[in-house]
Structures are given as C-alpha cells and as structure tokens.
gemmi code that builds the backbone of each chain (N, CA, C; Angstrom):
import gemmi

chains = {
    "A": [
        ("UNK", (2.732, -12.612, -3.242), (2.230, -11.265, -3.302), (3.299, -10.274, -2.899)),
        ("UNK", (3.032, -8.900, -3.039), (4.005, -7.923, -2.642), (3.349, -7.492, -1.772)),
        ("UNK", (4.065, -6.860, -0.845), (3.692, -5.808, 0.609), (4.783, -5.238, 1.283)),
        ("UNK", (4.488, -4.194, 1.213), (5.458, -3.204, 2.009), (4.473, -2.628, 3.432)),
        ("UNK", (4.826, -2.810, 4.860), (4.165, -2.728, 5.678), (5.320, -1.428, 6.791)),
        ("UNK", (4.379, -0.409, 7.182), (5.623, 0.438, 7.710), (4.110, 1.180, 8.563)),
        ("UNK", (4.409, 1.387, 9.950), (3.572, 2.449, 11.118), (3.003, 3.446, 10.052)),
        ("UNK", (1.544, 3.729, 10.465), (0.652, 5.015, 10.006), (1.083, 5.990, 10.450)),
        ("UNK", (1.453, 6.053, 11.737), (1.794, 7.411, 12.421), (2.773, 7.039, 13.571)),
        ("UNK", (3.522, 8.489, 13.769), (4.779, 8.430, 15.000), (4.457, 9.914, 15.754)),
        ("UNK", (4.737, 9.648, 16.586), (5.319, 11.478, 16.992), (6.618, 11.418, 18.284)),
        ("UNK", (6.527, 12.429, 17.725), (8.002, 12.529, 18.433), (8.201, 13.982, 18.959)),
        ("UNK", (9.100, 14.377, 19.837), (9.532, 15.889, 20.039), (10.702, 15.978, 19.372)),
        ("UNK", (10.849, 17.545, 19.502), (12.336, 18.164, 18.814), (13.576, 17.891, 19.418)),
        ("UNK", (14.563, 17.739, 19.001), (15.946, 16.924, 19.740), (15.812, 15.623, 19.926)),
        ("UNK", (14.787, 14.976, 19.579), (14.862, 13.120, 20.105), (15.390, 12.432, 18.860)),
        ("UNK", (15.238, 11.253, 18.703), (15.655, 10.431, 17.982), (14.551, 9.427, 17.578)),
        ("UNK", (14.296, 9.149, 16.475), (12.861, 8.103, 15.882), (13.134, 7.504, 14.532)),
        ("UNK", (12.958, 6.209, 15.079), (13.228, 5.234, 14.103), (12.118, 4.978, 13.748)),
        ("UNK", (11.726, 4.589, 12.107), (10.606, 4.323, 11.558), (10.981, 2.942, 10.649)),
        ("UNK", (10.107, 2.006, 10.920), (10.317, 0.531, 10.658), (9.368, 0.422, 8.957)),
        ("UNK", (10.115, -0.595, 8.734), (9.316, -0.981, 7.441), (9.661, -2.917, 6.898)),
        ("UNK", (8.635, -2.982, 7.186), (9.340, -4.562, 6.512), (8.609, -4.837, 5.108)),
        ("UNK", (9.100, -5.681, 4.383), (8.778, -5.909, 3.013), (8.439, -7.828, 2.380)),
        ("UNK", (7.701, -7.499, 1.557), (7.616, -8.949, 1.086), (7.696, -9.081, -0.518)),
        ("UNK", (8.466, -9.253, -1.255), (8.311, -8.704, -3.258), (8.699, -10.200, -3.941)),
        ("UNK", (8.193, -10.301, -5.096), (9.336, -11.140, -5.302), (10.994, -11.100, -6.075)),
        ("UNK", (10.645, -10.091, -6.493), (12.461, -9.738, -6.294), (12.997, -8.637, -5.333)),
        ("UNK", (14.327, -8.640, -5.167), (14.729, -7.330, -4.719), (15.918, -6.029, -5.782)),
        ("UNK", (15.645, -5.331, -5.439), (17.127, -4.538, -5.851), (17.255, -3.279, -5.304)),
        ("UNK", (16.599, -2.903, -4.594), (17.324, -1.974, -3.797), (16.442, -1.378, -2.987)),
        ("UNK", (16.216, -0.681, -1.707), (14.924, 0.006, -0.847), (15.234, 0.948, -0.550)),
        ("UNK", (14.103, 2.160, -0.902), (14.434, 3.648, -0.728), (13.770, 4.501, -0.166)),
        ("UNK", (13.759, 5.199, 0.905), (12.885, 6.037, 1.610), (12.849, 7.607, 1.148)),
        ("UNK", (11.549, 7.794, 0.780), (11.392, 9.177, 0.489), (10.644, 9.987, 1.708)),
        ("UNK", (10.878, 11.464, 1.613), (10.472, 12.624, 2.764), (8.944, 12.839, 1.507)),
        ("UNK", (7.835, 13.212, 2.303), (6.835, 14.032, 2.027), (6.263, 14.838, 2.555)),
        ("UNK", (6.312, 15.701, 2.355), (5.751, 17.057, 3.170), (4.003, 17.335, 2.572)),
        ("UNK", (3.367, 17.926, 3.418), (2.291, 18.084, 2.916), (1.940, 18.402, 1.734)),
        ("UNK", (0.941, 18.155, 0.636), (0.656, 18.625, -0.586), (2.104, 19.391, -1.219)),
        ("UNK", (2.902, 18.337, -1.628), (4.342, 18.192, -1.716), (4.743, 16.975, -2.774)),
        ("UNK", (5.586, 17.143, -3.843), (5.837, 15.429, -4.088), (6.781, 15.224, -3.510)),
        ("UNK", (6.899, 13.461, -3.064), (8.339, 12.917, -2.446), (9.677, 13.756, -3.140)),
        ("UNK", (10.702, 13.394, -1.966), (11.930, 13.629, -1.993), (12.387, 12.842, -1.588)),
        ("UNK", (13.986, 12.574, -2.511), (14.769, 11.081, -2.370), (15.418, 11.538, -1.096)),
        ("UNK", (15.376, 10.113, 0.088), (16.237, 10.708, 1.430), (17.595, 9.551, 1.192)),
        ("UNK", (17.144, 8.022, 1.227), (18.056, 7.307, 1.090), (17.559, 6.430, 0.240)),
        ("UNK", (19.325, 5.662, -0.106), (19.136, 4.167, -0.918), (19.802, 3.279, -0.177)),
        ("UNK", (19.400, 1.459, 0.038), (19.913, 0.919, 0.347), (19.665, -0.259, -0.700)),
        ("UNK", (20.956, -0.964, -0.559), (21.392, -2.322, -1.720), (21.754, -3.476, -0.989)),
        ("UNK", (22.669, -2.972, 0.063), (23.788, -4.187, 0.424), (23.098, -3.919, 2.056)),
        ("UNK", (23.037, -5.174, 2.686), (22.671, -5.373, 4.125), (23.576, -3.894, 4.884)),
        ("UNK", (23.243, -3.415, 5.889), (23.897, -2.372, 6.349), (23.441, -1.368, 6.824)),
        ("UNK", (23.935, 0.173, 7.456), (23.810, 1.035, 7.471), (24.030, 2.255, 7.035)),
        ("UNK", (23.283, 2.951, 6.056), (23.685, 4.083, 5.336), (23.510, 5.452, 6.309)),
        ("UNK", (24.630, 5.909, 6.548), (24.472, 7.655, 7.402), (24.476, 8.856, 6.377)),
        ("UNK", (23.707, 9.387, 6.035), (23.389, 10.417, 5.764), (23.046, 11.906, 6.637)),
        ("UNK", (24.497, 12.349, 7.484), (23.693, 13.845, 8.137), (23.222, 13.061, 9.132)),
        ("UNK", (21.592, 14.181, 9.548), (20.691, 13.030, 10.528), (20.125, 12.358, 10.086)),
        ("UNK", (20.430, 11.733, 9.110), (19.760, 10.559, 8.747), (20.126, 9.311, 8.518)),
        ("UNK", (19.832, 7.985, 8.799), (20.465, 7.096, 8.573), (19.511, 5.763, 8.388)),
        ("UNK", (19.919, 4.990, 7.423), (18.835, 3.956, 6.299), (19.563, 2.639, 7.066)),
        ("UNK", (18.832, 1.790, 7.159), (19.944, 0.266, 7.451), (18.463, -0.650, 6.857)),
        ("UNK", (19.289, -1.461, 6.788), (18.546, -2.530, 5.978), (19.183, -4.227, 5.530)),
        ("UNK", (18.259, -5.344, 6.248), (18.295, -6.354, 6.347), (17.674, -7.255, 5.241)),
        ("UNK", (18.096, -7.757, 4.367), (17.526, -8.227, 3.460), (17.495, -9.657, 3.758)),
        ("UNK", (17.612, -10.639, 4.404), (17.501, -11.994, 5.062), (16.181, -11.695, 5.885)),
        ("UNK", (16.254, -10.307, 6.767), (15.077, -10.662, 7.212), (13.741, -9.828, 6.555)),
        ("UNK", (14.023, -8.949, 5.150), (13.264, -8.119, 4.913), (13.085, -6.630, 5.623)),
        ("UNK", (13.810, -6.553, 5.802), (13.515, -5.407, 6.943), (14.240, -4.511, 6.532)),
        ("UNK", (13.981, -2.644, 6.989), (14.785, -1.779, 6.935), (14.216, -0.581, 7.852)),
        ("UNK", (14.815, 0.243, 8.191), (14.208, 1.165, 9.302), (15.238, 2.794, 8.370)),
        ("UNK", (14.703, 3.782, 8.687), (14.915, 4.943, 8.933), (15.176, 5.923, 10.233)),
        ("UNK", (16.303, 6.036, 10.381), (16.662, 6.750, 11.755), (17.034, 8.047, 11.554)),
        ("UNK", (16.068, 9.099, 12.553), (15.890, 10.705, 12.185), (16.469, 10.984, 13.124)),
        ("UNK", (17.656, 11.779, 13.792), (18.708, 11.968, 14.994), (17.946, 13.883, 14.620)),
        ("UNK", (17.949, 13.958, 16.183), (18.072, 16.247, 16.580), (17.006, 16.392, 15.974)),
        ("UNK", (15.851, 15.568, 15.951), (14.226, 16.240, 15.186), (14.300, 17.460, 15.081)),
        ("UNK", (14.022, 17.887, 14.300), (13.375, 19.536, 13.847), (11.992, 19.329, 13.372)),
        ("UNK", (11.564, 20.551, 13.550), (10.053, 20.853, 13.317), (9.205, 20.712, 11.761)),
        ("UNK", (10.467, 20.804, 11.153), (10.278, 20.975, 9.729), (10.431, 19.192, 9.497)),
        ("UNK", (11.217, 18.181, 10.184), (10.931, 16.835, 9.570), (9.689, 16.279, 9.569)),
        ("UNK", (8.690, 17.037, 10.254), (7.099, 16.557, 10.447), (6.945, 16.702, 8.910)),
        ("UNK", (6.639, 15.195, 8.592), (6.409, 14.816, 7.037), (5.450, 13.292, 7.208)),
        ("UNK", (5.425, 12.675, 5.934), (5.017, 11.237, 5.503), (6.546, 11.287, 4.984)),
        ("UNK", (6.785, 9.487, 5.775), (8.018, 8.923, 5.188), (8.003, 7.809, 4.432)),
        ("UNK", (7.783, 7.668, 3.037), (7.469, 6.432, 2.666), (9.063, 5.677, 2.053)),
        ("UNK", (8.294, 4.291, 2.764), (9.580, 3.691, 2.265), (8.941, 2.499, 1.062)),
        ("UNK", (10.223, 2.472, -0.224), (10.323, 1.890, -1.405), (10.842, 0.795, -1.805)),
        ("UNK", (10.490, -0.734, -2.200), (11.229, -1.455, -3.350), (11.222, -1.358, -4.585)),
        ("UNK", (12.377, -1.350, -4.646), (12.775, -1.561, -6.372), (12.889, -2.958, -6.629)),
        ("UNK", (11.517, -3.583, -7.532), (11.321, -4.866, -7.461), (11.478, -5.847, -9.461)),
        ("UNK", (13.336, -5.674, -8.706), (13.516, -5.969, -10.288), (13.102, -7.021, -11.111)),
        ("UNK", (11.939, -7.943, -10.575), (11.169, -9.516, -11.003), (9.983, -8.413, -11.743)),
        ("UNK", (9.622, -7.439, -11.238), (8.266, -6.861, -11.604), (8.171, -6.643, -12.821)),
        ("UNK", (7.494, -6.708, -13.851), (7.187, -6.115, -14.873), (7.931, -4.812, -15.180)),
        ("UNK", (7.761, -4.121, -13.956), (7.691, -2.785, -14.471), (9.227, -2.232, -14.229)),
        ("UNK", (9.997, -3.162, -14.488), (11.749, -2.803, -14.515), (11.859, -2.123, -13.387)),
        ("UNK", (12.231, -0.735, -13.096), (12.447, 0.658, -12.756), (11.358, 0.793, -11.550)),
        ("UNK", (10.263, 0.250, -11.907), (9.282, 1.005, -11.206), (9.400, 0.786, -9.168)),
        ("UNK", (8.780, 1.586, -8.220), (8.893, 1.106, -7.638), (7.637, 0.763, -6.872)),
        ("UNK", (7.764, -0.016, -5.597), (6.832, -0.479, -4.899), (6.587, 0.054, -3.498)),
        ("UNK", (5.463, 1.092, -3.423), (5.306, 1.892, -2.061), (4.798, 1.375, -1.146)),
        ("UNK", (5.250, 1.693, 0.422), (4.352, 1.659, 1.496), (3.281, 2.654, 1.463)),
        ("UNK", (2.581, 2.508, 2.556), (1.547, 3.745, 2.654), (1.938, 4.687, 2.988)),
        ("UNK", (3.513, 4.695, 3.757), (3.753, 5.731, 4.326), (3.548, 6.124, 5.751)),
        ("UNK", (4.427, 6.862, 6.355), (4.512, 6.578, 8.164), (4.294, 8.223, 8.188)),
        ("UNK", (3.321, 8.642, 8.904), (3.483, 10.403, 8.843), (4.122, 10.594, 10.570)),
        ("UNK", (5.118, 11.464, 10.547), (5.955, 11.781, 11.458), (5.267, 13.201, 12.378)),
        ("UNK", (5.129, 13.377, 13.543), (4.416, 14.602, 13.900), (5.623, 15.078, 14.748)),
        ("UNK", (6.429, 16.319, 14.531), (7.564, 16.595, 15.545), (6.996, 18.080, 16.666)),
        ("UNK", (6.753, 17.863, 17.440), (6.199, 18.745, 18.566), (7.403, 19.779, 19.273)),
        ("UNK", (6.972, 20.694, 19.692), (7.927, 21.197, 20.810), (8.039, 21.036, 22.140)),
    ],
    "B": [
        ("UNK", (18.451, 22.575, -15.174), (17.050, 21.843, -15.293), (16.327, 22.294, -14.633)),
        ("UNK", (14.839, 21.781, -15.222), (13.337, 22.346, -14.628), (13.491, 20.793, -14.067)),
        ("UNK", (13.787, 19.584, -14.425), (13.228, 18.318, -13.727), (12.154, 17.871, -14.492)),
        ("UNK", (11.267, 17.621, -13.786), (9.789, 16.882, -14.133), (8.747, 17.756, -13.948)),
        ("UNK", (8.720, 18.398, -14.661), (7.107, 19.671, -14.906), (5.712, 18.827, -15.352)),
        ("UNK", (5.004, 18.827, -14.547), (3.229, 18.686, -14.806), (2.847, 19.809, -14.649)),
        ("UNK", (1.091, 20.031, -15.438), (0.426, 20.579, -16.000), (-0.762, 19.900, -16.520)),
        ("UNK", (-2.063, 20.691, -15.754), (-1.819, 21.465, -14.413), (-1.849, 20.983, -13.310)),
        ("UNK", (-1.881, 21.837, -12.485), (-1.424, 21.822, -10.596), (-2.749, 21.239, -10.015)),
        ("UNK", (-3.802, 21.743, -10.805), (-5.126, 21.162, -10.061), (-6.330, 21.522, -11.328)),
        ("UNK", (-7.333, 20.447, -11.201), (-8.188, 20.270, -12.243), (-9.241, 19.753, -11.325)),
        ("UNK", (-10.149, 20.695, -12.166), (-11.636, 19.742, -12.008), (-12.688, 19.294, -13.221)),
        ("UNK", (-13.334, 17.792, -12.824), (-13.172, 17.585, -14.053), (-15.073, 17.302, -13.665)),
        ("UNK", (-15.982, 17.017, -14.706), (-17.639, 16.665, -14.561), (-17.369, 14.710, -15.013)),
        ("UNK", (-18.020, 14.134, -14.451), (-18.155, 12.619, -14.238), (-18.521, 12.399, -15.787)),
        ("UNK", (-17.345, 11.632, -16.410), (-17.804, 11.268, -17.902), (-16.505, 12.181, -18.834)),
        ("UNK", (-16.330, 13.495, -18.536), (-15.426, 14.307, -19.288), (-13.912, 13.919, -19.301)),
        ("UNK", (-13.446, 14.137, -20.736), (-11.832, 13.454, -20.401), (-11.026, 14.862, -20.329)),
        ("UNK", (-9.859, 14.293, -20.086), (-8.930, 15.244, -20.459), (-7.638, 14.366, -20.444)),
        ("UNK", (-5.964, 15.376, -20.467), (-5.432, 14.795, -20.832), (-3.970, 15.657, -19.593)),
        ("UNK", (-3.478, 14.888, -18.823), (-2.687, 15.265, -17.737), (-1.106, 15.486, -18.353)),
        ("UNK", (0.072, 16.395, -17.974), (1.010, 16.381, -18.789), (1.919, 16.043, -18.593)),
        ("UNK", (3.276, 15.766, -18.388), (4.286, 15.356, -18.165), (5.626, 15.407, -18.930)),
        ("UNK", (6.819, 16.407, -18.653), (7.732, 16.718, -19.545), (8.981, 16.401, -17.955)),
        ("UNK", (10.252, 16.101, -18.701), (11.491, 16.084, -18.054), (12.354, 16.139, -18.884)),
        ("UNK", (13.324, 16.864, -18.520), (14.467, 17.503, -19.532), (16.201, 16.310, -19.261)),
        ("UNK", (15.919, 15.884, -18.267), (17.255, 14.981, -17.805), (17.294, 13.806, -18.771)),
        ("UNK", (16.996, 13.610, -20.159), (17.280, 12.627, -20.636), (16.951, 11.216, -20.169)),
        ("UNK", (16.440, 11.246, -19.113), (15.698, 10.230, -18.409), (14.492, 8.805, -19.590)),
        ("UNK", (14.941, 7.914, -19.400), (14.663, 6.750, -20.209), (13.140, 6.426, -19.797)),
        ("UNK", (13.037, 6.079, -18.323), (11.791, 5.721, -17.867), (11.199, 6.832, -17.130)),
        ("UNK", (10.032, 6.529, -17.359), (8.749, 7.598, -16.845), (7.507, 6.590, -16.035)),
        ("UNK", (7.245, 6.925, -15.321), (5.913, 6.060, -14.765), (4.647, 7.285, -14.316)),
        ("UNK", (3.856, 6.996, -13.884), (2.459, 7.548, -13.666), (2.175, 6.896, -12.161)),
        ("UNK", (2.225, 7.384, -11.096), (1.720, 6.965, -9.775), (-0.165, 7.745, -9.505)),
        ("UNK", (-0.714, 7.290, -8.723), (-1.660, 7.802, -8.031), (-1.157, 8.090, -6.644)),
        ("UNK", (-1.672, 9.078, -5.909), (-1.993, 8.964, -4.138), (-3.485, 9.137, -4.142)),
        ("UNK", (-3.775, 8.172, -2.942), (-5.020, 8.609, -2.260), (-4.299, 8.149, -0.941)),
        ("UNK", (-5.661, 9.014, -0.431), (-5.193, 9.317, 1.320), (-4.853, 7.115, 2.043)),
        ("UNK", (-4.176, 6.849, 2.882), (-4.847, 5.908, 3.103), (-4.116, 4.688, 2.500)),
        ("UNK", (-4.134, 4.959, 1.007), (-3.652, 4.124, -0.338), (-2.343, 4.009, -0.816)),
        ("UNK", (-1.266, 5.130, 0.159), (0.290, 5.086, -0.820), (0.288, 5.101, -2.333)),
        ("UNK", (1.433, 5.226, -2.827), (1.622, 5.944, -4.351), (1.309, 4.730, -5.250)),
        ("UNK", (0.562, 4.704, -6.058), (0.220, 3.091, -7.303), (0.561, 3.477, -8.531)),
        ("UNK", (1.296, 2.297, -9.029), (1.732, 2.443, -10.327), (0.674, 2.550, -11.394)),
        ("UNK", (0.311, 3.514, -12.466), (-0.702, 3.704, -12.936), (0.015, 2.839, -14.580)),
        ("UNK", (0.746, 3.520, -14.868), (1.694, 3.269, -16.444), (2.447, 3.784, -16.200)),
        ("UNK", (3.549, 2.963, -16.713), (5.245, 2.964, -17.176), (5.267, 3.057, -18.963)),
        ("UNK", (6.731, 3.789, -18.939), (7.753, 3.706, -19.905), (9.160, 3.901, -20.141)),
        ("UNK", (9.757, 2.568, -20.683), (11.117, 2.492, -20.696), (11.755, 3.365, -21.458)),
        ("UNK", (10.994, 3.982, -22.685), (11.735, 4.768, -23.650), (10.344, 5.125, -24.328)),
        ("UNK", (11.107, 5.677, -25.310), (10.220, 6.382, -26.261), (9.375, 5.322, -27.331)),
        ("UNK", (7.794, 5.223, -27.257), (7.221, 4.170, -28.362), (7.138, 2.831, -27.236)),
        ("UNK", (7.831, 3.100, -25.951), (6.762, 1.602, -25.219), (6.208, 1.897, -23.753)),
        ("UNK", (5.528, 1.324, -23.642), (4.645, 1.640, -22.440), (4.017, 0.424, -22.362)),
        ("UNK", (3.732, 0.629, -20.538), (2.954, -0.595, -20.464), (2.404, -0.511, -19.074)),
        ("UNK", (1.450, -1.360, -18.417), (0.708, -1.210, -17.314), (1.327, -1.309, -16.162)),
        ("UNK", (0.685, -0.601, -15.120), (1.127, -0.907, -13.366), (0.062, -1.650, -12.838)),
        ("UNK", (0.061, -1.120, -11.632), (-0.718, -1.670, -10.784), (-2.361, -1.087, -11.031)),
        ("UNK", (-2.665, -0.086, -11.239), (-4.344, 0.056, -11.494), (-4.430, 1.045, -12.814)),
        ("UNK", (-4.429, 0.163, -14.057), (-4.364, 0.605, -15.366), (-5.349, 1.444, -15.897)),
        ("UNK", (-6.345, 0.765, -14.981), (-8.314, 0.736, -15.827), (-8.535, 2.730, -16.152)),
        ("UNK", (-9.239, 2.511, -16.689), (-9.292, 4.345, -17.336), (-8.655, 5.211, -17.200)),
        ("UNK", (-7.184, 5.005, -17.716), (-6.072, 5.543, -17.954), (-5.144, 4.961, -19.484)),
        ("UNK", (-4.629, 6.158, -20.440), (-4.212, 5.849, -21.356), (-2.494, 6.581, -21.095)),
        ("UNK", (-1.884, 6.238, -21.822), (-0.355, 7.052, -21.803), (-0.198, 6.199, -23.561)),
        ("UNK", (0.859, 7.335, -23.709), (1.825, 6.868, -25.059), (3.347, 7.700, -24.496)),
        ("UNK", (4.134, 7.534, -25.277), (5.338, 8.248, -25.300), (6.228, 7.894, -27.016)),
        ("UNK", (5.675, 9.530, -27.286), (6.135, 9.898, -28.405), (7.858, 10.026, -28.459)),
        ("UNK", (7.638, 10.704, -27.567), (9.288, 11.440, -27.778), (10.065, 10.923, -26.152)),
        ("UNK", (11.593, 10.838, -25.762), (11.605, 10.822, -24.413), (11.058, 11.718, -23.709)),
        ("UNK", (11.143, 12.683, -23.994), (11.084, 13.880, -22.715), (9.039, 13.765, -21.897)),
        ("UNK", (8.400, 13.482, -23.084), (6.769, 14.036, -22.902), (6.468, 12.349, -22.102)),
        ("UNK", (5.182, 12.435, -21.234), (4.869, 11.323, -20.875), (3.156, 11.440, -20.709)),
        ("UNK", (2.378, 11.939, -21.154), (0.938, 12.355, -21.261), (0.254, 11.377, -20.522)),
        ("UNK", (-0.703, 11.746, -19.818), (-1.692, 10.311, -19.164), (-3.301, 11.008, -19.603)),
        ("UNK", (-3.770, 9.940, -19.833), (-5.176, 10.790, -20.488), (-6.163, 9.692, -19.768)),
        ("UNK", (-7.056, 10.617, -19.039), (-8.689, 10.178, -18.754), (-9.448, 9.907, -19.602)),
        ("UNK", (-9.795, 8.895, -20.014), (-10.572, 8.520, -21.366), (-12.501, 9.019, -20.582)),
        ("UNK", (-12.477, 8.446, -19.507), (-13.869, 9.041, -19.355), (-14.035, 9.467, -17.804)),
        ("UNK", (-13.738, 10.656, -16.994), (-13.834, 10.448, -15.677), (-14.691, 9.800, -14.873)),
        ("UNK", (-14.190, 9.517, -13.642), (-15.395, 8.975, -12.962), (-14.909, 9.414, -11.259)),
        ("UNK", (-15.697, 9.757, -10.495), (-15.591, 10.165, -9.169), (-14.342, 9.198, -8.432)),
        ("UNK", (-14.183, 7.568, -8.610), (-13.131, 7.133, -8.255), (-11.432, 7.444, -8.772)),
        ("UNK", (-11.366, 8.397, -9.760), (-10.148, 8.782, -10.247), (-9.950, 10.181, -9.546)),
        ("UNK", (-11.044, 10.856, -8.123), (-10.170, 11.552, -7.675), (-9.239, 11.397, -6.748)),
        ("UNK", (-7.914, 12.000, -6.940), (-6.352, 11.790, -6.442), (-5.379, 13.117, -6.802)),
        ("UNK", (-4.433, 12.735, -6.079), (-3.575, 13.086, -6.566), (-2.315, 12.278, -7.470)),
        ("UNK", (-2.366, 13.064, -8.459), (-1.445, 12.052, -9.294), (0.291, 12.750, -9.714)),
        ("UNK", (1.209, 11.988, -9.630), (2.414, 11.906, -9.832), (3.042, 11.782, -10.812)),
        ("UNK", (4.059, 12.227, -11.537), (4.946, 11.709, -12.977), (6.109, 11.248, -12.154)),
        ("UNK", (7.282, 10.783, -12.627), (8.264, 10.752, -12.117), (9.440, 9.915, -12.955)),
        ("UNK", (10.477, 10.136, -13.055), (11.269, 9.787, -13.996), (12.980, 9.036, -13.183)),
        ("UNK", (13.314, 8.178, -13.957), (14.432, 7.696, -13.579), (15.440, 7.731, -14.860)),
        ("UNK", (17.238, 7.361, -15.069), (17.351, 7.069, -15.807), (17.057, 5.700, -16.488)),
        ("UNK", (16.911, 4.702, -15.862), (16.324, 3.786, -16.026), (17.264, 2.067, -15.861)),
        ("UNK", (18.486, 2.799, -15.039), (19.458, 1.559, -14.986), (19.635, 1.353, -13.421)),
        ("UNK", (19.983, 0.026, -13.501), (19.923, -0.464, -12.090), (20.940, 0.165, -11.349)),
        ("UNK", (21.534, 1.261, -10.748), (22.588, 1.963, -10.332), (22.062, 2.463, -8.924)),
        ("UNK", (22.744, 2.631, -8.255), (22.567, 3.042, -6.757), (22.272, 4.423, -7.303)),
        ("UNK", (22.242, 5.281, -8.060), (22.283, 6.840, -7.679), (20.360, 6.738, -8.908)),
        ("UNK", (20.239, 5.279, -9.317), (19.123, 5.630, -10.221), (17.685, 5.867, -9.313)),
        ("UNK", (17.514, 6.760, -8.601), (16.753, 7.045, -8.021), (15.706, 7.738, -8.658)),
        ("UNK", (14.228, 7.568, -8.635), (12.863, 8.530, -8.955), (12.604, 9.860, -8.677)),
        ("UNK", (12.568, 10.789, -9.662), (12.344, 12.505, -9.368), (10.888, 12.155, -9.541)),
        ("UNK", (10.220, 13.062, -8.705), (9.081, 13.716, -8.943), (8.686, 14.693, -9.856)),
        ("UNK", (7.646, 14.544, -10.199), (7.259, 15.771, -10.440), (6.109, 16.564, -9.164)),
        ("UNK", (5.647, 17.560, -9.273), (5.065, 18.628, -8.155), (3.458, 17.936, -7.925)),
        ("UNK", (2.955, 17.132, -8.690), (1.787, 16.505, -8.978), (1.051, 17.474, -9.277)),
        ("UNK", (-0.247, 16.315, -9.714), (-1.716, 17.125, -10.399), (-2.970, 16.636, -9.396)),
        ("UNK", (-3.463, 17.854, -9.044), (-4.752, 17.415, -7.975), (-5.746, 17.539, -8.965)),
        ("UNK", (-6.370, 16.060, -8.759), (-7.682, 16.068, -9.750), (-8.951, 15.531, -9.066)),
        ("UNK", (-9.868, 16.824, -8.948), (-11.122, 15.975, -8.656), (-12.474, 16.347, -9.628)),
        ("UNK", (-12.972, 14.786, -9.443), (-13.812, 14.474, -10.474), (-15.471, 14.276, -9.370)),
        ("UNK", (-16.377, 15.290, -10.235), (-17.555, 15.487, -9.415), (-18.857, 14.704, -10.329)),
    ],
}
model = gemmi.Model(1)
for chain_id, residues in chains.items():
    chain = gemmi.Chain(chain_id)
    for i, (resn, *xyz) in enumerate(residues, 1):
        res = gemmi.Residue()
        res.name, res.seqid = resn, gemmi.SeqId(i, " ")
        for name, pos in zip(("N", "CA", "C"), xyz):
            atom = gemmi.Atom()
            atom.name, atom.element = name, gemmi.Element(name[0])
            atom.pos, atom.b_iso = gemmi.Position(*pos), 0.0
            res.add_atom(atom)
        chain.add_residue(res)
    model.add_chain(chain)
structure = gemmi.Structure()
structure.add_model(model)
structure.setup_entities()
C-alpha cells in the first residue's frame, strides 16, 4: 500500500525553529516534495528532494532519508506569515499515474507571538 | 504567463445537476492531473493526463469525467452531482519529465458545493 504519514498540527512562536516530520511508504520512489498552503490558497512548491541529504533553501531546509523513508522540513526565524498547512509529497514513479503525486494530509503550522 | 487558470472560483451546484469545471495552462506543460481537498483528507488524485488525447484514472475516479483535446485545456465534468463531491478541487500541471525542477503548479482551485 502507499502512505504518507506527517503531524496534524504544530505550533510554534516567532524566531524559533520547527521541524515537521513525514515518513512514507510507496512502491516506488523518485523524488519527495513539500508544499506551503496558506488558507483557502493552492499549494506552493517549497522543496525537492532526490538524493539522501539536506537541501537549504533560505529558512528553509528539506533532508531526506530514503533507507529509512523519512524526510522532515526545517522552518529557521518563524514569521507570522509561515502559519500555513505543509504538505509533504511522493513522486511515485511505479504508480500508474507517471507524474502524479502522492499527498500527506498535511501538518498545519500555527506561528504565535 | 497566467500559469494554471480555473474557472470558476466557487460553484454551487443542486444534487443530480452537472456541470463542467475548467482548466487552461499556457507553459506547454505535457501533464495535467485533477486533485480533490477535503478537510481531514489531503489532496486525491481525481484524473491525469500525459498529453493531449490520453487520460486516465487516480485515486477516486467515480463521477468524474476529463478528456484533453488540446495540451493547454484540461476540463473535469460532474456527470451527476451528489453532496459527497463537495470539495475543493485543484488542476495542476507539470512538464511531465522526471527532472528535479519538474515540479506541480497549481492552479487557484474551484470551491464546489453540492446541496
């Protein structure tokens, strides 16, 4: 079966640091991607990951373990405006659907003052 | 570019009535898919297409149609509503090759509820 499993909810304050976990189960892989959602909003691409590692983007940064399934999202200097849903993605190139990808439910982020 | 334009922004529809949801992207983009959200549920693959003239099913197909005439258009049509098809629904387009930068645009979605 497929499953992408990632926290319902986080909160956090402004200036901290919050990592948001996601582990995965597909039967193929090719690449895992976390999108930003803002309320009654469509996603926005934040990162891609392919190769085991850590991708830095700004404050943002993607790493991802593919031995153990795993990948996390790390949000560095919260701002008020990252209070979103963060869903994270496989691109599950065994699937039928080539291209298509495979969502979590999504982690909604609450950033406080 | 405009990107991925749907039309319209929000619909309401009577239990039984169809209609027909829209979907245009100007990036030359190969594949197109059809997601749902519901609260709760994360984004589901409704229908895909690799190109122009094929299409084919996702994850919850059932009273939902698509074709793709041309690349750019990707139409999804309610053949008969029913109170479980209200959502919000998604277009979204890739070029369609396995490439690190081939990432999914959105489109702004369509809020549809069916009474």
């Amino acid at each position: 079966g497929q499953n992408i499993d990632q926290p319902t909810e986080m909160t956090a304050t402004e200036g901290a640091i919050v990592q948001i976990n996601c582990t995965y189960q597909t039967s193929g892989f090719n690449g895992l991607f976390w999108y930003q959602q803002h309320a009654g909003e469509a996603p926005t691409f934040l990162s891609y990951n392919v190769l085991d590692g850590l991708e830095e983007k700004g404050r943002f940064s993607s790493f991802l373990s593919r031995s153990k399934g795993y990948s996390y999202l790390l949000l560095k200097e919260l701002q008020m405006k990252d209070s979103a849903s963060y869903l994270c993605a496989v691109r599950d190139i065994d699937n039928q659907a080539g291209t298509a990808l495979i969502f979590g439910k999504g982690t909604t982020l609450s950033v406080s003052s | 570019n405009a990107g991925v334009t749907q039309t319209p922004k929000f619909q309401v529809l009577k239990t039984g009535q169809s209609m027909t949801l829209q979907c245009a992207q100007d990036m030359n983009h190969e594949y197109m898919s059809w997601y749902r959200q519901d609260p709760g549920m994360g984004l589901r693959l409704i229908h895909y297409s690799v190109g122009a003239g094929i299409t084919d099913q996702g994850e919850v197909p059932n009273g939902y149609n698509v074709s793709r005439s041309t690349t750019e258009d990707f139409p999804l049509r309610l053949l008969s509503a029913a109170p479980s098809q209200t959502s919000v629904y998604f277009c979204a387009s890739s070029g369609g090759e396995f490439t690190s930068t081939d990432t999914q645009y959105f489109g702004p979605g369509t809020r549809l509820t069916v009474l």
